[in-house]
N, CA, C and O atoms as a Tinker XYZ file with bonds, in Angstrom:
   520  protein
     1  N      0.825000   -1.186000    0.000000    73     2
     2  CA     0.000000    0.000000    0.000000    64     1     3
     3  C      0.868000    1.246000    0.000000    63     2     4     5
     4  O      2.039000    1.129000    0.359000    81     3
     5  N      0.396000    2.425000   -0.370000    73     3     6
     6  CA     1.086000    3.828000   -0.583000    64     5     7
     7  C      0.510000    4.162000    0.647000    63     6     8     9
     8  O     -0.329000    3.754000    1.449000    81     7
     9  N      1.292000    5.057000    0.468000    73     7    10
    10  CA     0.698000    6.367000    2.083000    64     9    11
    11  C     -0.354000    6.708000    2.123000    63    10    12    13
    12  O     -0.952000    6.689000    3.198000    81    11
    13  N     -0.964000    7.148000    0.953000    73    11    14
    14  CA    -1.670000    7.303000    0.679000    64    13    15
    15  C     -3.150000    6.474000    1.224000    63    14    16    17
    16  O     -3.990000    7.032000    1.930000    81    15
    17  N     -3.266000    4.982000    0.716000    73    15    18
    18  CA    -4.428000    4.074000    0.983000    64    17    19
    19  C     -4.168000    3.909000    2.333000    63    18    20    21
    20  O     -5.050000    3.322000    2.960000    81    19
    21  N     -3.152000    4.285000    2.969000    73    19    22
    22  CA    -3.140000    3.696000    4.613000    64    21    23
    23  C     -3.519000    4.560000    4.908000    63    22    24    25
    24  O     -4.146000    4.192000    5.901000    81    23
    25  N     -3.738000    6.055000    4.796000    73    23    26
    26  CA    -4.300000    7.165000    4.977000    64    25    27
    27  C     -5.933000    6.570000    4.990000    63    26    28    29
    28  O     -6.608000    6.025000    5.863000    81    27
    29  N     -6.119000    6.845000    3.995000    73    27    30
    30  CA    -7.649000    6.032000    3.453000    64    29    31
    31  C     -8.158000    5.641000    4.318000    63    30    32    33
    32  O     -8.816000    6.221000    5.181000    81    31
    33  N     -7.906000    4.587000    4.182000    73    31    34
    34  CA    -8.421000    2.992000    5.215000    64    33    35
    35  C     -8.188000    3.422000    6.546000    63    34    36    37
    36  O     -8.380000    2.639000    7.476000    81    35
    37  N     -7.850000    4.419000    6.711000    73    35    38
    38  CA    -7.691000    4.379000    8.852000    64    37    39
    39  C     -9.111000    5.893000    8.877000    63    38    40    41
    40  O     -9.556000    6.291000    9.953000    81    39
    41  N     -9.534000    6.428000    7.655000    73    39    42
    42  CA   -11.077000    7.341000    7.258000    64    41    43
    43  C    -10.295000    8.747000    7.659000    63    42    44    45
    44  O    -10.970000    9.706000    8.033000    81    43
    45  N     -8.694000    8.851000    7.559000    73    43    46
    46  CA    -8.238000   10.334000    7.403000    64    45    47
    47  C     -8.954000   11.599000    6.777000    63    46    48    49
    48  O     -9.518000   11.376000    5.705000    81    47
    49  N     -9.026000   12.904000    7.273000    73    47    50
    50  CA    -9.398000   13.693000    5.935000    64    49    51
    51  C     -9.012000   13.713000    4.306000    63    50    52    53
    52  O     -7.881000   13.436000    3.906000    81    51
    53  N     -9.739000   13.955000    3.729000    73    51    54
    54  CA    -9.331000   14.473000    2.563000    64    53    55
    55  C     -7.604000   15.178000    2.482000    63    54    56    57
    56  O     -6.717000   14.686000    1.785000    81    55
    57  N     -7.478000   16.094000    3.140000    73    55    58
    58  CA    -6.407000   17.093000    2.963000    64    57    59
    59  C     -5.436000   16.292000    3.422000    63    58    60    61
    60  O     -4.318000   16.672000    3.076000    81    59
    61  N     -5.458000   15.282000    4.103000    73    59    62
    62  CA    -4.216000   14.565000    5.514000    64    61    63
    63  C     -3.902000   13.405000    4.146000    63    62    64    65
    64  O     -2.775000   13.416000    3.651000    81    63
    65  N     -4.959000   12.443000    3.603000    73    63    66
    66  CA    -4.775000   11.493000    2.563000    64    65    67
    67  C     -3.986000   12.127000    1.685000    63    66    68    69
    68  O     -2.872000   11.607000    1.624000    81    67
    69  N     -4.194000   13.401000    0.717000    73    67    70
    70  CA    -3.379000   14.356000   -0.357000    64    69    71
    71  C     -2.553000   14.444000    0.015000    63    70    72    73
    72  O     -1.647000   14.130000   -0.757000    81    71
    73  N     -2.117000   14.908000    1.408000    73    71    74
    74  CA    -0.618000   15.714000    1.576000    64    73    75
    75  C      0.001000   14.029000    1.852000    63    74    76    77
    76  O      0.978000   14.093000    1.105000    81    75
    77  N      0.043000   12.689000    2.402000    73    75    78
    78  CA     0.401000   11.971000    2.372000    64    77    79
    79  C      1.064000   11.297000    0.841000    63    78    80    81
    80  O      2.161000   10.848000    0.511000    81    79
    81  N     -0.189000   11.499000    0.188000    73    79    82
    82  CA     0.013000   11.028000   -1.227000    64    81    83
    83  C      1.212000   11.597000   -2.134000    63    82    84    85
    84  O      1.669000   10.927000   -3.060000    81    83
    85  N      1.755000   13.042000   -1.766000    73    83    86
    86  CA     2.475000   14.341000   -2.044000    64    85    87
    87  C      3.222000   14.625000   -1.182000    63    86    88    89
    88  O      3.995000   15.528000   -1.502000    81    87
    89  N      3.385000   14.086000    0.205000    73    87    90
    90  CA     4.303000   14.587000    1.292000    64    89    91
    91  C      6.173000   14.766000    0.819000    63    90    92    93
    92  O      7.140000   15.232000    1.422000    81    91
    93  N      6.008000   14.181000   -0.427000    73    91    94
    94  CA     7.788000   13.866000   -0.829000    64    93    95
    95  C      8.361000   14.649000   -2.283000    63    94    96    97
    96  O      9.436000   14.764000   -2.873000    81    95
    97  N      6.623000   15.205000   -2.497000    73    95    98
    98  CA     7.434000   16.090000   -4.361000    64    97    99
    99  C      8.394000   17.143000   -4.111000    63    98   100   101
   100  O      9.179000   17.595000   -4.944000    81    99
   101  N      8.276000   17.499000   -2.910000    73    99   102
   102  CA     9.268000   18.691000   -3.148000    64   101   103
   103  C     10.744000   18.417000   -2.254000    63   102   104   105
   104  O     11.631000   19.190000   -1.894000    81   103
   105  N     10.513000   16.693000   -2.059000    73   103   106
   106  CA    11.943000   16.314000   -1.423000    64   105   107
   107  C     12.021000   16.426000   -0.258000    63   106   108   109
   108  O     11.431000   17.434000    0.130000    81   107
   109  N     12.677000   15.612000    0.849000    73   107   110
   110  CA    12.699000   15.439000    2.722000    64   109   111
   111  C     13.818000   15.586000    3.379000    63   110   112   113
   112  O     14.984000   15.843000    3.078000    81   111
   113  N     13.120000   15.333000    4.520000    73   111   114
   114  CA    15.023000   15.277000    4.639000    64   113   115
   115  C     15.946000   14.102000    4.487000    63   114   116   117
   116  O     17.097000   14.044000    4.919000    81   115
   117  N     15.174000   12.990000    3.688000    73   115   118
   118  CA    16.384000   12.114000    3.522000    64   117   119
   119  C     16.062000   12.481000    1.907000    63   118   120   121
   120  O     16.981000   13.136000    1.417000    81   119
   121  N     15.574000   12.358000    1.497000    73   119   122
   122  CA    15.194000   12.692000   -0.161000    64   121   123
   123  C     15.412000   13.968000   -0.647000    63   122   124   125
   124  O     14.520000   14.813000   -0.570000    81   123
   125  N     16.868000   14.298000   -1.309000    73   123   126
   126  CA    16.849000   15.615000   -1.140000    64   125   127
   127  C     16.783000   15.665000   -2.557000    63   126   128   129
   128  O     17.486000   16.651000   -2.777000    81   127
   129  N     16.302000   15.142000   -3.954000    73   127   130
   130  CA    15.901000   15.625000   -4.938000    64   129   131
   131  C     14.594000   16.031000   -4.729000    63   130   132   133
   132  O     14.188000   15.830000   -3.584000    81   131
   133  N     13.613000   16.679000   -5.707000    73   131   134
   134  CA    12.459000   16.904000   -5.575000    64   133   135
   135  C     11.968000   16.535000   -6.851000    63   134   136   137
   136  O     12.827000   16.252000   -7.686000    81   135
   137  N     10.631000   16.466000   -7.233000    73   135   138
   138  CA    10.101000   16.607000   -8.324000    64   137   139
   139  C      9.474000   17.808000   -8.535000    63   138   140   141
   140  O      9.465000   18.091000   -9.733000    81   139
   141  N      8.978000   18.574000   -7.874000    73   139   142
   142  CA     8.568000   19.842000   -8.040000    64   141   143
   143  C      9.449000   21.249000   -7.956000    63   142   144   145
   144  O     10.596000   20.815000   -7.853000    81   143
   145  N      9.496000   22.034000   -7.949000    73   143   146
   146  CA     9.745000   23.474000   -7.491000    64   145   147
   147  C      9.245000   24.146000   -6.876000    63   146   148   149
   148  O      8.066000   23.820000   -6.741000    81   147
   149  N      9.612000   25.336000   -6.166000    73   147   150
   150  CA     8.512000   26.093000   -5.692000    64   149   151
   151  C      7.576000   26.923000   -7.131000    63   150   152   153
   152  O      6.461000   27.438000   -7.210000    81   151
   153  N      8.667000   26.716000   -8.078000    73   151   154
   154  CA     7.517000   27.233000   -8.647000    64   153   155
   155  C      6.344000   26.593000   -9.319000    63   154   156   157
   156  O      5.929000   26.978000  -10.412000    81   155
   157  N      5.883000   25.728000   -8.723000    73   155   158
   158  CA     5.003000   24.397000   -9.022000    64   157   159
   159  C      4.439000   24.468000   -8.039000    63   158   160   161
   160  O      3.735000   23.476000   -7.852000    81   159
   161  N      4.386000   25.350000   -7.106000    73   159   162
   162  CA     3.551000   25.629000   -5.171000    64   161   163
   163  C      1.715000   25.727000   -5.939000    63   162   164   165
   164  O      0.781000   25.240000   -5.300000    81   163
   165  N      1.570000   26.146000   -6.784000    73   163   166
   166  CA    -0.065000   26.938000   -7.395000    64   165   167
   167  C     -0.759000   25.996000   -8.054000    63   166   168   169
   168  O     -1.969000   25.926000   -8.268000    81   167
   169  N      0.449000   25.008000   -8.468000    73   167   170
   170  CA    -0.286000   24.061000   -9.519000    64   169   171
   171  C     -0.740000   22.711000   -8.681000    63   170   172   173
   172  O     -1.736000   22.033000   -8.935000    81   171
   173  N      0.012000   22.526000   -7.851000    73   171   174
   174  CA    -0.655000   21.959000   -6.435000    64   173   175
   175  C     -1.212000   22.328000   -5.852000    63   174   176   177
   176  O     -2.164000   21.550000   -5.912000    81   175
   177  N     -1.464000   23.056000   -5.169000    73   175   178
   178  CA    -2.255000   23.789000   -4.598000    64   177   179
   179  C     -3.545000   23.880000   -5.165000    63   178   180   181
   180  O     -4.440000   23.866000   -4.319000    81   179
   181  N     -4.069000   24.007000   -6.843000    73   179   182
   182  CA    -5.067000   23.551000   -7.027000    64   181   183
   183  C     -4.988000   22.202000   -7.372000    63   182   184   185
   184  O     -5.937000   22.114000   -8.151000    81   183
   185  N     -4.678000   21.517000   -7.333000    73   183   186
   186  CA    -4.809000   19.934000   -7.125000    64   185   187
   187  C     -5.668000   19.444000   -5.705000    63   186   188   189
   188  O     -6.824000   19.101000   -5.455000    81   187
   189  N     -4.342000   19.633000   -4.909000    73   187   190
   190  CA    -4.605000   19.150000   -3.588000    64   189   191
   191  C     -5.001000   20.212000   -2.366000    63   190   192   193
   192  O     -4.701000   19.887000   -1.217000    81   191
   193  N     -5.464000   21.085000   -2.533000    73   191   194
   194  CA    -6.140000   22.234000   -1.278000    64   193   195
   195  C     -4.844000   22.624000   -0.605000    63   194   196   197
   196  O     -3.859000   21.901000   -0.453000    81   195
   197  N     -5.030000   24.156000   -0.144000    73   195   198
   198  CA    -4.266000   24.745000    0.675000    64   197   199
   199  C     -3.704000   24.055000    1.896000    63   198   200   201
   200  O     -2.488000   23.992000    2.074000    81   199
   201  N     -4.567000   23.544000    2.726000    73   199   202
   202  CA    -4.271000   22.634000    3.774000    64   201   203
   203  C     -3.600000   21.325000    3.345000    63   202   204   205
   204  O     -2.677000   21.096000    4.127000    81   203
   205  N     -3.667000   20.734000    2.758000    73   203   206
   206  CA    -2.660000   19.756000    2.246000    64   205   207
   207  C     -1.558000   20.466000    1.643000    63   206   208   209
   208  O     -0.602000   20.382000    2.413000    81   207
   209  N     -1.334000   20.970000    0.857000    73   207   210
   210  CA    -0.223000   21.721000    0.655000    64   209   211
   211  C      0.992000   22.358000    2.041000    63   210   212   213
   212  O      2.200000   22.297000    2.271000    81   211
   213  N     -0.201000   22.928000    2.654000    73   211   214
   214  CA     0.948000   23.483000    3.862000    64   213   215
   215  C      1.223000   22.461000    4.884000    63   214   216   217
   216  O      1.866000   22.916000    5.830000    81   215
   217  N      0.837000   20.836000    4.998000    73   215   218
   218  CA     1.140000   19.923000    5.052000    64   217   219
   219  C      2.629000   19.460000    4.732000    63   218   220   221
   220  O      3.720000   19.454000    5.303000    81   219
   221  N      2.174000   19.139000    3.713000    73   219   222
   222  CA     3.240000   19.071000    2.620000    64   221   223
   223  C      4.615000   19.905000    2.822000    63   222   224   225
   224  O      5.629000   19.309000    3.186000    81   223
   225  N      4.620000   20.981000    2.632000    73   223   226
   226  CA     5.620000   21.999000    2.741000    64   225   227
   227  C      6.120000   21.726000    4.359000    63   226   228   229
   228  O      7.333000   21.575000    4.498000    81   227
   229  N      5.287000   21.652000    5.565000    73   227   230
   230  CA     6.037000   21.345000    6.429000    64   229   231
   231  C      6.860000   19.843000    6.840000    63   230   232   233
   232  O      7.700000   19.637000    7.716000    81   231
   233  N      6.328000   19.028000    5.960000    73   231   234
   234  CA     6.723000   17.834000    6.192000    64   233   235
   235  C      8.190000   18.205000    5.563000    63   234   236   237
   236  O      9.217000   18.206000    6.242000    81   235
   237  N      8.146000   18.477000    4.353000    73   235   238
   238  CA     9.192000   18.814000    3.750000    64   237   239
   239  C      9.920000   19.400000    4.258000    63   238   240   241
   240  O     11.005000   18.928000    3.917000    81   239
   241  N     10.162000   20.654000    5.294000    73   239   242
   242  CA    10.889000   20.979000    5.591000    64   241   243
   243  C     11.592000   20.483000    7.477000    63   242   244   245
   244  O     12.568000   20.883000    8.112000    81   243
   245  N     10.831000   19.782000    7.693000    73   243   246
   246  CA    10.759000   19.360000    9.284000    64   245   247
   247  C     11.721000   18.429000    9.459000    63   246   248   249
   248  O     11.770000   17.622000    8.531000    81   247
   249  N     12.470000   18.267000   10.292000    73   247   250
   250  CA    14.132000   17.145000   10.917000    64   249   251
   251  C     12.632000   15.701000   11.147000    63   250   252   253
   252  O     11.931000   15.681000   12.159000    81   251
   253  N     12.524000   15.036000   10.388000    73   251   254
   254  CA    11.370000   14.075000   10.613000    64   253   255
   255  C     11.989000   12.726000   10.229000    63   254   256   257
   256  O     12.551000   12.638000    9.138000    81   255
   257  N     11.908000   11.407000   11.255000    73   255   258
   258  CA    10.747000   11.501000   11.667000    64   257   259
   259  C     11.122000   11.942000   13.280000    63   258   260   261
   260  O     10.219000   12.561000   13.843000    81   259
   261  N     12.084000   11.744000   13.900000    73   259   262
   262  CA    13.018000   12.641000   15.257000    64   261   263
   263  C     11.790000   13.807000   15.829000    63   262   264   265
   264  O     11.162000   13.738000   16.885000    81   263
   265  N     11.712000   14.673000   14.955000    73   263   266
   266  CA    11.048000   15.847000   15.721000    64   265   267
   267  C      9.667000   16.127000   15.852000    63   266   268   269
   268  O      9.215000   17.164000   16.338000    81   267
   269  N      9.106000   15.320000   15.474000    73   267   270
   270  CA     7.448000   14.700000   15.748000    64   269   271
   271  C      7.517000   13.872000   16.658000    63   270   272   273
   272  O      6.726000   14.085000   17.576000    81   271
   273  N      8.023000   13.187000   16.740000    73   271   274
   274  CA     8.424000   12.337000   17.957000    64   273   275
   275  C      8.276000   12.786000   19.367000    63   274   276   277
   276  O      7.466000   12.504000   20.250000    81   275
   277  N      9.664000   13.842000   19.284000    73   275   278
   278  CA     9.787000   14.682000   20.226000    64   277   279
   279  C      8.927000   15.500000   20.734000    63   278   280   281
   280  O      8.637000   15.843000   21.880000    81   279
   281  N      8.507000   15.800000   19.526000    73   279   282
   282  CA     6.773000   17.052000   19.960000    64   281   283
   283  C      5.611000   16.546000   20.344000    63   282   284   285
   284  O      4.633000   17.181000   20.737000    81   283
   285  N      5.720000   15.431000   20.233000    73   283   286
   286  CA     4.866000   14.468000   20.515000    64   285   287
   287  C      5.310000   14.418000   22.332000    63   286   288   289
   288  O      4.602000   14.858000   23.239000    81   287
   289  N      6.399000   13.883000   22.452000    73   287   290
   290  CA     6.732000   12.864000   23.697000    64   289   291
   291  C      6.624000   14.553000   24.667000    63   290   292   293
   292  O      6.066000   14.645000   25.761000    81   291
   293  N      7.203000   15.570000   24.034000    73   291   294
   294  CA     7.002000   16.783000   25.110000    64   293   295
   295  C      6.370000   18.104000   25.302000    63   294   296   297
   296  O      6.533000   19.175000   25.886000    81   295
   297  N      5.212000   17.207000   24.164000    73   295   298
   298  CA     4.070000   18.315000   24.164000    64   297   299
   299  C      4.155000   20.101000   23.661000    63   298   300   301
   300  O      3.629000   21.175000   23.954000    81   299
   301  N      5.033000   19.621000   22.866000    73   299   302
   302  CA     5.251000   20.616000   22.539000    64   301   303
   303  C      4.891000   21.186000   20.962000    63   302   304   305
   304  O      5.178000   20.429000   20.035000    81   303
   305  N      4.498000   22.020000   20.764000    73   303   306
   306  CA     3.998000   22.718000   19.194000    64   305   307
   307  C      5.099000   23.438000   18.232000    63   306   308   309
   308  O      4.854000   24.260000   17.349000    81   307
   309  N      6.331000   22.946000   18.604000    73   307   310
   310  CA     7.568000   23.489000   17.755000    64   309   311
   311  C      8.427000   22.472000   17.361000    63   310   312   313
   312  O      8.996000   21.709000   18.142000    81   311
   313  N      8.520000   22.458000   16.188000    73   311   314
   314  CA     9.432000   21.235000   15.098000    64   313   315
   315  C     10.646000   22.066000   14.604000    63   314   316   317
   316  O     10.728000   23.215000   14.168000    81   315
   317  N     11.547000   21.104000   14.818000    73   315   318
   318  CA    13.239000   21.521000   14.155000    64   317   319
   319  C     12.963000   21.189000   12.850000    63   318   320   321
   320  O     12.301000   20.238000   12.433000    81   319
   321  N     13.681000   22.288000   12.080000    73   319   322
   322  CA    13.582000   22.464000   10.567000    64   321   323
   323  C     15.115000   21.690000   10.114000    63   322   324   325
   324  O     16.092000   21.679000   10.862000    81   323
   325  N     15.097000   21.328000    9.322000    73   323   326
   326  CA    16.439000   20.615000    8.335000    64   325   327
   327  C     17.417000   21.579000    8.397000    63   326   328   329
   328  O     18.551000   21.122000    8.542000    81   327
   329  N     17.302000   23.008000    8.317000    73   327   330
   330  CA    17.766000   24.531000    8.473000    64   329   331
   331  C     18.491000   24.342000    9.474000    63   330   332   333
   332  O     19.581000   24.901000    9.353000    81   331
   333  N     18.356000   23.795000   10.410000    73   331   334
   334  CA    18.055000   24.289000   11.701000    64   333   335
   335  C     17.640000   25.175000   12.814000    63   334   336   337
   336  O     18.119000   25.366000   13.932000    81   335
   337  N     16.228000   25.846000   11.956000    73   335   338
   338  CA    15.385000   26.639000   12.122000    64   337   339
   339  C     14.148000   25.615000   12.710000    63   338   340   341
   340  O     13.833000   24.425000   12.706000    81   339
   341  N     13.558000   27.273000   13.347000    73   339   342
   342  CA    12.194000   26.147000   13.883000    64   341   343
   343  C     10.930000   26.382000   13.301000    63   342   344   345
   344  O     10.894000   27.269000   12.447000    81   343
   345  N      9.522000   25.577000   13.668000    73   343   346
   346  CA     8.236000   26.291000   13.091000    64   345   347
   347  C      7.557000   25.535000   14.256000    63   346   348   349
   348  O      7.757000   24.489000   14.874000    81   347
   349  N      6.527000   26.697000   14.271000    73   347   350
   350  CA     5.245000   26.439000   15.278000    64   349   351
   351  C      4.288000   25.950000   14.525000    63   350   352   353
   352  O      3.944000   26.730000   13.637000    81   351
   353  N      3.738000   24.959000   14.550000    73   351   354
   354  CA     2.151000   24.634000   14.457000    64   353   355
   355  C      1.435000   24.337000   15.208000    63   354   356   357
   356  O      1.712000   24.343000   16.407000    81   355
   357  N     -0.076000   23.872000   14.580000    73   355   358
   358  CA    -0.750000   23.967000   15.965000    64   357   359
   359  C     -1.169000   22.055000   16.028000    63   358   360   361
   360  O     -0.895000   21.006000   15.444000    81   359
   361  N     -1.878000   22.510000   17.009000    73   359   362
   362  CA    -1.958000   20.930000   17.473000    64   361   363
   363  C     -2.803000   19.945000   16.975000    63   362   364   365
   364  O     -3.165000   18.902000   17.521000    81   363
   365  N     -3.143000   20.494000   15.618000    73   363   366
   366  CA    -4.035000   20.097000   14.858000    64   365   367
   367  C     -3.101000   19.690000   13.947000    63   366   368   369
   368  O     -3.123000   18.474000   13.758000    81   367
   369  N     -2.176000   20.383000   13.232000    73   367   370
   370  CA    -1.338000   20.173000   12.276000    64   369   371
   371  C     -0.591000   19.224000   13.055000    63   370   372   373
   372  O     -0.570000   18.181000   12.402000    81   371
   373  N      0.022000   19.085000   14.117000    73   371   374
   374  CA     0.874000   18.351000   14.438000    64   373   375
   375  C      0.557000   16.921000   14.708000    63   374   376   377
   376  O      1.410000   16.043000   14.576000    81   375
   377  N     -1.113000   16.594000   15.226000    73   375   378
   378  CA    -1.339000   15.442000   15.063000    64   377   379
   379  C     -1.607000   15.117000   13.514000    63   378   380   381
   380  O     -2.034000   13.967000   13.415000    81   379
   381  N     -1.472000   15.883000   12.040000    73   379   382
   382  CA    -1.787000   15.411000   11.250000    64   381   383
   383  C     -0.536000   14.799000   10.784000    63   382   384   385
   384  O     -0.380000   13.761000   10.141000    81   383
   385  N      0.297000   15.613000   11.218000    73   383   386
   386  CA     2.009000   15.488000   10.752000    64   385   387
   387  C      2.209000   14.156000   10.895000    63   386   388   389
   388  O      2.517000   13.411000    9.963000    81   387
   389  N      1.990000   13.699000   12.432000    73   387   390
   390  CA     2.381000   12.482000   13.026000    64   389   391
   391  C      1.582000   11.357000   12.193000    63   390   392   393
   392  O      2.397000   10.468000   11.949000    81   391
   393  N      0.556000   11.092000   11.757000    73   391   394
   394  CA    -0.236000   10.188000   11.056000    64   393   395
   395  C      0.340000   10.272000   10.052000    63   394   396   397
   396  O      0.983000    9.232000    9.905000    81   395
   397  N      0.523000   11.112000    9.033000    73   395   398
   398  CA     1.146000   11.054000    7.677000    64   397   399
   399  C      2.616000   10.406000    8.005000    63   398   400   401
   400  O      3.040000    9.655000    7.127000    81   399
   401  N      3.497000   10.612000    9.224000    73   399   402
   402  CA     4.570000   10.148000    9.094000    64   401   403
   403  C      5.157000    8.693000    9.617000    63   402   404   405
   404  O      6.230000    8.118000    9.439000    81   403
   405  N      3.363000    8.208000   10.701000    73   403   406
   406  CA     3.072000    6.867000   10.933000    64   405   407
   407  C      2.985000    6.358000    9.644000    63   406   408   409
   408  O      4.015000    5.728000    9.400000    81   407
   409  N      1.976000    6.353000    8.432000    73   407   410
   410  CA     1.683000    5.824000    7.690000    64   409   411
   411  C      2.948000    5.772000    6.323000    63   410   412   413
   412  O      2.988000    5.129000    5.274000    81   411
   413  N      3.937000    6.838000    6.989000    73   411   414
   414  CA     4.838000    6.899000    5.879000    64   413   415
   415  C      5.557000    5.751000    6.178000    63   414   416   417
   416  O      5.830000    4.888000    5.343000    81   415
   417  N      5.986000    5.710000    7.782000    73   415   418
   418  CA     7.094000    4.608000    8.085000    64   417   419
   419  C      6.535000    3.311000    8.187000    63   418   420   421
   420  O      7.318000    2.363000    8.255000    81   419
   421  N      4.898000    3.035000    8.216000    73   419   422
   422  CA     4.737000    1.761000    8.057000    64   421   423
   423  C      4.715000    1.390000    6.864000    63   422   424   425
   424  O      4.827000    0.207000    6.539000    81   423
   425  N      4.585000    2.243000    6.138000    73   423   426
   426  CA     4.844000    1.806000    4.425000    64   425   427
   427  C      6.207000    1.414000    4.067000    63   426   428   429
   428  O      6.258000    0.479000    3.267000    81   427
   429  N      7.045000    1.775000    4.362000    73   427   430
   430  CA     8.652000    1.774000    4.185000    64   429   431
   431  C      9.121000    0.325000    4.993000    63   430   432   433
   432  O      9.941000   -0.519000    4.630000    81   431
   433  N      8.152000    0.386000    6.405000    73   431   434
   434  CA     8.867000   -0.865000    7.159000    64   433   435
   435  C      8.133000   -1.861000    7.240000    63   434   436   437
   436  O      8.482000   -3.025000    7.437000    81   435
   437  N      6.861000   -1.354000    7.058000    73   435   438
   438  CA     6.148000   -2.745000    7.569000    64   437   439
   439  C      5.526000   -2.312000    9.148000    63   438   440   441
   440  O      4.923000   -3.086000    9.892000    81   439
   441  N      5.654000   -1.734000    9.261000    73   439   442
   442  CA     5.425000   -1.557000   10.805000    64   441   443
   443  C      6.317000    0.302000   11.431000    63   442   444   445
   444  O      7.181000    0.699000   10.650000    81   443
   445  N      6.142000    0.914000   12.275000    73   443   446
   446  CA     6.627000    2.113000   12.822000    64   445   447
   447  C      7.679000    1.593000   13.756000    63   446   448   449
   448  O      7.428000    1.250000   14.911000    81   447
   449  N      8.832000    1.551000   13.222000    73   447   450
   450  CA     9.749000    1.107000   14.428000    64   449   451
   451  C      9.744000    1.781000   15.897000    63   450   452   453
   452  O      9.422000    2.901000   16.294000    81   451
   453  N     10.190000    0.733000   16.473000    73   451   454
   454  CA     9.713000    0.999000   17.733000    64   453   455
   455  C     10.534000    2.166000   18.456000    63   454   456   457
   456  O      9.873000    2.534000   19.428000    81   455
   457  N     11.591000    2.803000   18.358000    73   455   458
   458  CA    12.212000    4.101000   18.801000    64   457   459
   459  C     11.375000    5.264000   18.849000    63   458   460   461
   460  O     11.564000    6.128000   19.705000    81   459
   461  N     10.477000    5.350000   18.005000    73   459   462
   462  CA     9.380000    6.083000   17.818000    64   461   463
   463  C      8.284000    5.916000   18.538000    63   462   464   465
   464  O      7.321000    5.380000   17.990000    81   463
   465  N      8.205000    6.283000   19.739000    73   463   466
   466  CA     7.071000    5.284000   20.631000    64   465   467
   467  C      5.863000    6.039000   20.630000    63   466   468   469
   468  O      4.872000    5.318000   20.511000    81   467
   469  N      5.619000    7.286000   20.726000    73   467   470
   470  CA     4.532000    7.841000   20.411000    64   469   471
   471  C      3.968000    8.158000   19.086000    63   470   472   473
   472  O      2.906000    8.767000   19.215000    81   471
   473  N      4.286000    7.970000   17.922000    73   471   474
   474  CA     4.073000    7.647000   16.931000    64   473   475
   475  C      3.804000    6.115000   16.024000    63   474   476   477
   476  O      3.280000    5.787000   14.960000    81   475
   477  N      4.509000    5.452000   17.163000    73   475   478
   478  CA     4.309000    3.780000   17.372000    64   477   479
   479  C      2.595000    3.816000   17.720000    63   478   480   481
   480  O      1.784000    3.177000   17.050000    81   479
   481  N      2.274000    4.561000   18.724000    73   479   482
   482  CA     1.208000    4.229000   19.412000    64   481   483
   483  C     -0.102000    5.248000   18.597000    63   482   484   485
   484  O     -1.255000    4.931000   18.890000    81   483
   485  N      0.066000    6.290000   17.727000    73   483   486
   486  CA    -0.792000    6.942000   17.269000    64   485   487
   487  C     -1.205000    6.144000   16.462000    63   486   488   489
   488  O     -2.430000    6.103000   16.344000    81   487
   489  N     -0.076000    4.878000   15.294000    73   487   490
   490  CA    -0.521000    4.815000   14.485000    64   489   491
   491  C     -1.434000    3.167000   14.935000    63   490   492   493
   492  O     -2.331000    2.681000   14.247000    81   491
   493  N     -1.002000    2.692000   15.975000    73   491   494
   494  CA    -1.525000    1.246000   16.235000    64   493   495
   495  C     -3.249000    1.771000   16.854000    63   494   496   497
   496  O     -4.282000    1.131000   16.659000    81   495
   497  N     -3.132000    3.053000   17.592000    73   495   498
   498  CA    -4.670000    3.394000   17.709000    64   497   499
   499  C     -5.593000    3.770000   16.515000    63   498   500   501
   500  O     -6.819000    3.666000   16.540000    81   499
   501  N     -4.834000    4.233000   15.436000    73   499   502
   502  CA    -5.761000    4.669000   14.362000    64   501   503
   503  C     -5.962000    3.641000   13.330000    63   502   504   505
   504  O     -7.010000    3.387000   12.736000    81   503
   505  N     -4.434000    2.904000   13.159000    73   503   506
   506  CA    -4.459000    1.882000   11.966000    64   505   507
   507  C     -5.539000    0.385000   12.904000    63   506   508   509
   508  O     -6.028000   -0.436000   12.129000    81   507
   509  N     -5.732000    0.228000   14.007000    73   507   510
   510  CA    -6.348000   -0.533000   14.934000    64   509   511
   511  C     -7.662000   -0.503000   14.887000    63   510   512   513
   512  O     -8.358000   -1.431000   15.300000    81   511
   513  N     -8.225000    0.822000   14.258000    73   511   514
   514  CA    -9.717000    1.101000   14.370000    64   513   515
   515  C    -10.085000    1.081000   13.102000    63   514   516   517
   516  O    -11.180000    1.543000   12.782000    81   515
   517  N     -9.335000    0.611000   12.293000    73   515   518
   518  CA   -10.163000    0.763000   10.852000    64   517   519
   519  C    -11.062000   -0.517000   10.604000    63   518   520
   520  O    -11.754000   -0.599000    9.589000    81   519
C-alpha cells in the first residue's frame, strides 16, 4: 500500500490522505531531490487544497521523523527544521504530521519502528480502528 491508501483505510481527511500522497514532491530530509519546485507551489495547490499543501511543505521541511516524535513525547507545538530553524504549528497540524509520518514509516517498514514510541502508538490506535 502507498501512504496514501493507509491514509484512506484508517477514514483520514481528505487534505491529511493528499498531503500523504504528495508529502515527498518537493523532497525530505532524507530525499533531497524533488520533483517539483517552488515554482510548481499553485499548480498543487489547485490539485490538492491549501491545507494539504501546507502539510506538505512542512513535512518537507521538518528534521522528521526525530522531531514529531519529540513534539509528541514533550508536548510541545515546535518542530526543528532541516535549516536548523524552527516552526510552530498547531496541534491540529501536528497530530496530522504524526499520522502522515506513521503511515509513511509503516509503508517503508512494515510496521513504525519501535524508537518512535509515540508515533508507534498513534498509528496502532488509528491503523487498529479501521
Amino acid at each position: 500500500l502507498i501512504t496514501y491508501d493507509l491514509l484512506k483505510c484508517t477514514g483520514q481527511s481528505d487534505a491529511v490522505c493528499l498531503a500523504g500522497a504528495t508529502h515527498s514532491l518537493f523532497g525530505t530530509s532524507i530525499y533531497k531531490d524533488s520533483c517539483l519546485s517552488e515554482d510548481d507551489s499553485d499548480k498543487l495547490i489547485a490539485v490538492i487544497g491549501q491545507e494539504a499543501f501546507e502539510l506538505v511543505k512542512i513535512f518537507e521541511k521538518t528534521n522528521r521523523p526525530q522531531t514529531i516524535e519529540d513534539a509528541l513525547v514533550n508536548k510541545t507545538l515546535t518542530l526543528e527544521l532541516n535549516d536548523g530553524g524552527r516552526i510552530d504549528v498547531t496541534r491540529i497540524q501536528l497530530n496530522q504530521l504524526a499520522i502522515i509520518e506513521a503511515a509513511n514509516l509503516y509503508e517503508q517498514h512494515g510496521n513504525v519502528p519501535k524508537n518512535y514510541v509515540k508515533i508507534a502508538e498513534l498509528w496502532a490506535t488509528v491503523f487498529g480502528n479501521r
